[in-house]
C-alpha positions as CSV (number, residue, x, y, z in Angstrom):
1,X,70.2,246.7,-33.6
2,X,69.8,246.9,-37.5
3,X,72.4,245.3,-39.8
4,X,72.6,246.0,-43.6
5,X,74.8,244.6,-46.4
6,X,76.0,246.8,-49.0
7,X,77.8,245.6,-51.9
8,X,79.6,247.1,-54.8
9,X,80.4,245.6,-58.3
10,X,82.7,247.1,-61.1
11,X,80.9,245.5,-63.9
12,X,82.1,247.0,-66.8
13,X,83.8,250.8,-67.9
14,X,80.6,252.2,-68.3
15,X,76.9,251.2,-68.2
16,X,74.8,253.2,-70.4
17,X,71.9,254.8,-68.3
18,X,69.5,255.2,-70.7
19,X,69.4,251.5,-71.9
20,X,69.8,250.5,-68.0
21,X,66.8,252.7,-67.2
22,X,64.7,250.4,-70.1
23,X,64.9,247.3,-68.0
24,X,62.0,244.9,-67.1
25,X,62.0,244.1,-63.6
26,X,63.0,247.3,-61.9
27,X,61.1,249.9,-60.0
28,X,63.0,253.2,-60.8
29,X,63.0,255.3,-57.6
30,X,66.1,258.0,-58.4
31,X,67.3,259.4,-61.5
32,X,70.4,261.7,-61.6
33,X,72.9,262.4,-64.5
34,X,75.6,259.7,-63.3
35,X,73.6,257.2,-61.9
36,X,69.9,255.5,-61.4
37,X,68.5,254.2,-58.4
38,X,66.2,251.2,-58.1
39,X,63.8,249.9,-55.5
40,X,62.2,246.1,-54.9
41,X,59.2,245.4,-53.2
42,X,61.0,243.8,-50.0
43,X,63.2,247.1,-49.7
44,X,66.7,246.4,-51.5
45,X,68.1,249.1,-53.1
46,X,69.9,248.9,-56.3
47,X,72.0,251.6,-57.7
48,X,73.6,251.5,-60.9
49,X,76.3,254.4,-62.0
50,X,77.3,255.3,-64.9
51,X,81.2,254.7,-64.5
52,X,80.2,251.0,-64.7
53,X,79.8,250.3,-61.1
54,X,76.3,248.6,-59.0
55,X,76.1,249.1,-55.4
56,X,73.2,246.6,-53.8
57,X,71.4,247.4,-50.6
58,X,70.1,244.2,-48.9
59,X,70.2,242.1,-52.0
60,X,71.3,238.5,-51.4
61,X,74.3,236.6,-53.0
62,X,71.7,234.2,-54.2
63,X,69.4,237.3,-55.7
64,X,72.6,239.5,-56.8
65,X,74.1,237.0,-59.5
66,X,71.5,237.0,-62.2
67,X,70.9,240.8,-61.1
68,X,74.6,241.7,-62.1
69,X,74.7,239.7,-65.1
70,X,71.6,241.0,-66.3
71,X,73.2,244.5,-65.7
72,X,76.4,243.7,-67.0
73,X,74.8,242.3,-70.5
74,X,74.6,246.6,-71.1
75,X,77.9,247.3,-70.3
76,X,80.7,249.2,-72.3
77,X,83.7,246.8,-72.0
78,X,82.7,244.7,-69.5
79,X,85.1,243.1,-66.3
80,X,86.0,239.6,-67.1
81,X,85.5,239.1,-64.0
82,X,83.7,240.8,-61.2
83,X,86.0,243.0,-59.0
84,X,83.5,243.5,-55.6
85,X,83.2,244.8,-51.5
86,X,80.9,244.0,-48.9
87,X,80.0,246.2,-46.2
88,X,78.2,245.6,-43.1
89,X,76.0,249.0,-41.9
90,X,75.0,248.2,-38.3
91,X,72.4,250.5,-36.7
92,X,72.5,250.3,-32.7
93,X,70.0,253.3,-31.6
């Protein structure tokens, strides 16, 4: 059995893509019109849309802080605080 952890985080009303896509640290994997799609070494996922929401794939709490506030520093009227949901994926071939 395989468990994941997804979580998603309205940061702000909008992140702007462009400036998002510009960011040290990030391995850019996906690139559509409304969102971008970013991959770490030890396989988390990070997906950033441009409505202002992050969705994180295996990222823990501990890793996901400064990642979101690094993300949020680009958004268009950001949350004043972090509206969120976790979700547990569990894989039982």
């Amino acid at each position: 059995m395989i468990q994941h952890t997804i979580s998603a985080y309205y940061l702000a009303k909008s992140l702007p893509l462009p400036e998002v896509g510009k960011s040290e640290g990030f391995s850019l994997l996906s690139k559509r019109r409304n969102s971008l799609m970013f991959g770490k070494i030890d396989g988390q996922i990070i997906v950033v849309f441009a409505f202002g929401v992050v969705v994180l794939f295996d990222v823990p709490k501990e890793q996901a802080d400064p990642l979101l506030k690094q993300l949020a520093a680009y958004g268009v009227e950001p949350a004043s605080q972090y509206e969120f949901e976790d979700y547990a994926v569990v894989i039982d071939p």
